[in-house]
N, C-alpha and C positions, 0 to 999 in steps of 0.2 A: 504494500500500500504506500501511495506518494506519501511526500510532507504536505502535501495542500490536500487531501485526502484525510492526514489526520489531523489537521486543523482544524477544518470543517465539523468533523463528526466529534471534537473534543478530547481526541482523544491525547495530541499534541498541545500545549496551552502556551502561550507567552505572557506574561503578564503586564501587559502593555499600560492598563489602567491604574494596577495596584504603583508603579513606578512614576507615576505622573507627576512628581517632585521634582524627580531626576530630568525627565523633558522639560518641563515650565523653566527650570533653572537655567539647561541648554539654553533653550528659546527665548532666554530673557537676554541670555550674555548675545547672543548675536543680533537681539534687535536694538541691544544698549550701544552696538558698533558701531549697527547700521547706525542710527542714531547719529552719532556722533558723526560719524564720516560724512552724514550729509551735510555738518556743520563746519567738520575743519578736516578736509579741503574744501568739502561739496561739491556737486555734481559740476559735471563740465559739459556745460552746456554748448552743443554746434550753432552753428553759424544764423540757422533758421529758426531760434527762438533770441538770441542776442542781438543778431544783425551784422551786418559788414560785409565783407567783399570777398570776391573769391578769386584766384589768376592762375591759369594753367597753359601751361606751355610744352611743347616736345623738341627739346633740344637735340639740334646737329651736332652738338660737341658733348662732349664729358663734361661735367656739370656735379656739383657737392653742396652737400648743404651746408656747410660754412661758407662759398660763394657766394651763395641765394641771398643769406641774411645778410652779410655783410652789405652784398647791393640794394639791396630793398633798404635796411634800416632797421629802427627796434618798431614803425606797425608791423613790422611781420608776427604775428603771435603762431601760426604753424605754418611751417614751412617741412614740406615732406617731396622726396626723390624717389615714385616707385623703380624699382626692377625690372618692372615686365619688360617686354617688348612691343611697344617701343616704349622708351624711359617716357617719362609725364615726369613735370616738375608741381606742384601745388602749393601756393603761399597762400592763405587765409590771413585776412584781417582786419581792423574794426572798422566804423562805418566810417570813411573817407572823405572829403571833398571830391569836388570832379576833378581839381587840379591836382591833387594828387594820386591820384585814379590813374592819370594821363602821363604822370612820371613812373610809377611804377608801372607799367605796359612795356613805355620805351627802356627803363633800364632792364627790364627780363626778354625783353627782345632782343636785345644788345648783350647781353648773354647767354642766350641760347645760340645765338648765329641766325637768329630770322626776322622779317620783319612784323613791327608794329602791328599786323592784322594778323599775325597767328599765334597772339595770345588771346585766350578768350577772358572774356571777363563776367563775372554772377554777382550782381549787388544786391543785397536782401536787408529789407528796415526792421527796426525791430520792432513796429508794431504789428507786422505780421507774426515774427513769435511769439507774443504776447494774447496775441488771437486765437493760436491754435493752441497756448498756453491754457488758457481761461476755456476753449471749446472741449480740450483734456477733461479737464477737471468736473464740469457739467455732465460729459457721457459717463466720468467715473460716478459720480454721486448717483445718477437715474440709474444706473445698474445694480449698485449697490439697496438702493432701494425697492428695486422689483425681486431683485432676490430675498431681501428678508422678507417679502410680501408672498412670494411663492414658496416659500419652506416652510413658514408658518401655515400657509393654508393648507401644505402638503402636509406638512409633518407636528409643527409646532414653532412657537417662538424660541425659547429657549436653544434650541439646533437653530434657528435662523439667528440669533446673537452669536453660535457658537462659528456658526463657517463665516461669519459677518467675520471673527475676529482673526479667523485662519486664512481669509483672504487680505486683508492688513499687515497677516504676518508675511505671508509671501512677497506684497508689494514693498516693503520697509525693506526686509533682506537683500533682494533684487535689488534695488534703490543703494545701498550701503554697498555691495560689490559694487555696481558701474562705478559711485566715490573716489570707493578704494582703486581700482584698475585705471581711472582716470579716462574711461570710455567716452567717447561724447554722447551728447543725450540729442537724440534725432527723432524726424518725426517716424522713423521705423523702430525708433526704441517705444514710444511712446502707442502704437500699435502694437510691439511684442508684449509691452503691460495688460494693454485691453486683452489681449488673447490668452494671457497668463490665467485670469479671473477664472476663465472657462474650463480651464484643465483644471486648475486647483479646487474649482465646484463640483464638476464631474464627481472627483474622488470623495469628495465632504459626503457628496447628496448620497453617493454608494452604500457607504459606509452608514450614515444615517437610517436609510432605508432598512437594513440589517437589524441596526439596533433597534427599531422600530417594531419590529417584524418577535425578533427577541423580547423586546421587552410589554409587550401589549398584552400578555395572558399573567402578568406577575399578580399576587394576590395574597395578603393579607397570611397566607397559612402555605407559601412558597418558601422554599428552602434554600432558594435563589437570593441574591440583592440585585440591586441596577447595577451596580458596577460588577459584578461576576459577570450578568446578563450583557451588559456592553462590553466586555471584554470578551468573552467567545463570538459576540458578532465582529468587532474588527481581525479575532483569526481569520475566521471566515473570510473574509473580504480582505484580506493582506495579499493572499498571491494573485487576486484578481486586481488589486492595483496598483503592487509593483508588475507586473506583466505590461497594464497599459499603459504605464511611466513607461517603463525601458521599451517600448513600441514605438514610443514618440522621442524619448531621450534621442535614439541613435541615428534618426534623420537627422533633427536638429545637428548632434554634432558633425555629423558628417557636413552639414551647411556649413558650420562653424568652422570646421578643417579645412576642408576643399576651396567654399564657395570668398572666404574672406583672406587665409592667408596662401593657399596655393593659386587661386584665381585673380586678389586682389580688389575683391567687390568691398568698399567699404562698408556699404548700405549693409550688404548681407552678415555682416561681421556686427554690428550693433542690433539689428533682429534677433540673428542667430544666439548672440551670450543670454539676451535677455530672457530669450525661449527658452533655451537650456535651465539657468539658473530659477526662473520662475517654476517651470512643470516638477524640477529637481523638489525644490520647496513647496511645492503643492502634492506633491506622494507624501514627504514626510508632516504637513500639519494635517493634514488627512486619517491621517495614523494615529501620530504621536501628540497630538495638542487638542482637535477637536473633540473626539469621543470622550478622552479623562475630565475636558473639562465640561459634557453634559453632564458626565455622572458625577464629578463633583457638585454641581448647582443641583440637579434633581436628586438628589440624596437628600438636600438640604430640606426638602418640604416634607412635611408631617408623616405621610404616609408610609414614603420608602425608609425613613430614618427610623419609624418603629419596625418595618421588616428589617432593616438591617442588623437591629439589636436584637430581632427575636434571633434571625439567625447565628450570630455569634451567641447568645446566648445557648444555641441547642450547639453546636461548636465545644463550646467550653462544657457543657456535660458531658459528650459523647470522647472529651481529649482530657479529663479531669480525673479527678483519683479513683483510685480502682474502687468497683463496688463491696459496700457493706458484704459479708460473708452474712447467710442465713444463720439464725440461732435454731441449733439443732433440736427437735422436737421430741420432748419425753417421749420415752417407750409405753406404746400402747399395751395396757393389760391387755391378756389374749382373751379376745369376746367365745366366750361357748358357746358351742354350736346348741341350735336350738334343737332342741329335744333330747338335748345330753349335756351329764353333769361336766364340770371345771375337773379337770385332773385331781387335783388336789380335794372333792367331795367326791372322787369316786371311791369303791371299795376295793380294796388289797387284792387281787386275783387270787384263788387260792394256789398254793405251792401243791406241786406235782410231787407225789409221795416217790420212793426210790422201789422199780420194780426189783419182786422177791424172785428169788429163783426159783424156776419150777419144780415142784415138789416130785421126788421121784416116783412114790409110791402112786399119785393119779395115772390113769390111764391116759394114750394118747388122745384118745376121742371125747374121753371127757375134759379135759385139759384145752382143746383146742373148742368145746363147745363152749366151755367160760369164757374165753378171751374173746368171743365174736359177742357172746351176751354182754359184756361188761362195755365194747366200742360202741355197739349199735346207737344206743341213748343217747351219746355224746356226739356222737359225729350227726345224728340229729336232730340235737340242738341247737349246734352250731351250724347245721347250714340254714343260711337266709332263706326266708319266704320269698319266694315267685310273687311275681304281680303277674296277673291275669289280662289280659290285652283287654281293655273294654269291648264290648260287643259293637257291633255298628248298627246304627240307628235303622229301621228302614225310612226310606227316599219319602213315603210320604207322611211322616215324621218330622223331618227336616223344614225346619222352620227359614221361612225368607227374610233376607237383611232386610231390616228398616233401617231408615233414612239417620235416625235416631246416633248419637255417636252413645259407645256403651260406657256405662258407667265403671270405676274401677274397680270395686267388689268382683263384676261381672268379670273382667279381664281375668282377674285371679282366678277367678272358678275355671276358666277356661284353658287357662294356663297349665 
């Protein structure tokens, strides 16, 4: 029989929920990072929520990026020399005048070895990032909101508070790597979030349903608690959504591998992390954070906190000191049989006298005629009277059952 086999039927257990200390604790130090990272350095924002300018060139010559900057000056804030073939040169930087716009073209044309019209140029304001900034943040809130609205109707509030807070934790963690990594934030990052919500729901709603499904017959005289009950439903439902994690993990990294540093797609390189690390963190709050923390809140209401105590209380009898030994029960006087006396009121048997020896002088025939006259009497005495078979009724004798049930008197006689 598999591992997910004996998961399933319980026969395998993990204790995912009784350890729920140990995850909250995990899960707090990485959103304490995240946290922080968004603050010092924080996010680094691309071009298209900040604003400023963009200058890409393909040089005829070999070209360094200590060239670049030095010719450009300190606007240049990234200046990057792909590999590929053919080389691109890309200097990024802040929102410009047109006359300086117009200098920097001609000196990266003048160092590439081309002319003035084969650099291209992208200017972008930053009230367009501020737009899709502020439009971000509205798709995020109306999603957020139909989902606690549809978990609740499915399921309950409490699970719609509980993947509310699992889907927060994935986006803060996500958020704290791109920080740390120094990634820029694009409007493809900003779509790999929205998409993050959906896989990390997926797994919540899974695993809810489970629990749901587990805990909906518990009852006052259950041997169960909510948290046993929640915790055999997320066995249950572990290798079905680490499976659909690593189904979707390994495109992504393959995107992540190929599509950003063997290919050179930007774009697909900040999609790609942010998919990864979000679906990554949406298997593990799925698991590890949202279930423990149903059963911790539902434990708390009246009902299941007294099954919980019944159950450790039936726990602690059944793991407690050994039982009381019976006190052993006086020896019953031996009841007499009815119709006969107690040993002790019967009479002494009488003693068997010692046989004489046969006289020589008797004849044999009369000798042997005594000892048959003197057995006869005694042998029977001692044998038992016969019972006599009762005779059988005749048939039209035989009385017909009444309805009547017989009285016990009656049984006896019968008996």
């Amino acid at each position: 029989m598999s591992l997910a086999s004996r998961m399933y039927h319980g026969e395998t257990s993990f204790d995912f929920v009784g350890r729920r200390r140990l995850w909250f604790t995990i899960s707090g130090l990485l959103v304490l990072i995240s946290l922080v990272s968004l603050v010092v350095p924080g996010l680094n924002f691309g071009i298209d929520f900040k604003g400023g300018a963009v200058f890409r060139v393909q040089p005829t010559t070999t070209v360094t990026e200590a060239q670049v900057r030095a010719a450009v000056g300190p606007v240049a804030e990234v200046v990057q020399v792909t590999e590929n073939n053919p080389v691109q040169v890309i200097v990024q930087t802040e929102e410009l005048p047109p006359a300086e716009v117009t200098r920097i073209r001609a000196t990266l044309a003048k160092l590439a070895g081309v002319e003035s019209n084969g650099v291209s140029t992208e200017t972008i304001g930053s009230k367009w990032g501020s737009t899709v900034s502020r439009k971000a943040f509205i798709a995020l809130l109306v999603f957020l909101v139909v989902i606690v609205i549809y978990v609740s109707l499915r399921m309950e509030f409490k699970m719609a508070v509980a993947a509310l807070v699992a889907l927060l934790h994935d986006l803060i963690i996500t958020a704290g790597i791109f920080a740390l990594s120094r990634f820029e934030v694009t409007p493809a990052t900003v779509i790999a979030l929205l998409t993050i919500l959906g896989y990390s729901l997926y797994d919540t709603v899974v695993v809810f349903d489970k629990v749901r499904e587990n805990t909906g017959s518990l009852s006052a005289m259950s041997r169960t608690t909510y948290s046993q009950a929640t915790n055999l439903a997320v066995n249950q439902t572990m290798m079905r959504s680490l499976n659909t994690s690593l189904a979707s993990l390994l495109p992504i990294l393959g995107l992540l591998v190929v599509g950003s540093y063997l290919l050179g797609a930007e774009t697909l390189k900040d999609l790609a992390l942010a998919l990864f690390v979000g679906v990554a963190a949406g298997a593990y709050s799925s698991i590890f954070i949202a279930p423990p923390l149903v059963a911790m809140w539902k434990e708390k209401e009246p009902r299941y906190a007294q099954l919980r105590a019944r159950v450790e209380r039936l726990a602690a009898q059944g793991q407690g000191a050994e039982r009381p030994e019976r006190p052993e029960r006086p020896e019953r006087a031996e009841r007499p049989v009815r119709g006969r006396r107690p040993a002790a009121q019967r009479p002494a048997a009488p003693r068997a006298e010692p046989e004489l020896a046969p006289d020589p002088e008797l004849a044999p025939d009369e000798e042997l005629e005594d000892e048959v006259a003197e057995t006869e009497p005694a042998a029977v005495a001692q044998a038992p009277a016969r019972r006599q078979p009762p005779k059988p009724r005749p048939t039209q004798q035989r009385r017909k059952p009444s309805g009547r049930q017989q009285s016990r008197p009656a049984k006896r006689r019968r008996r």
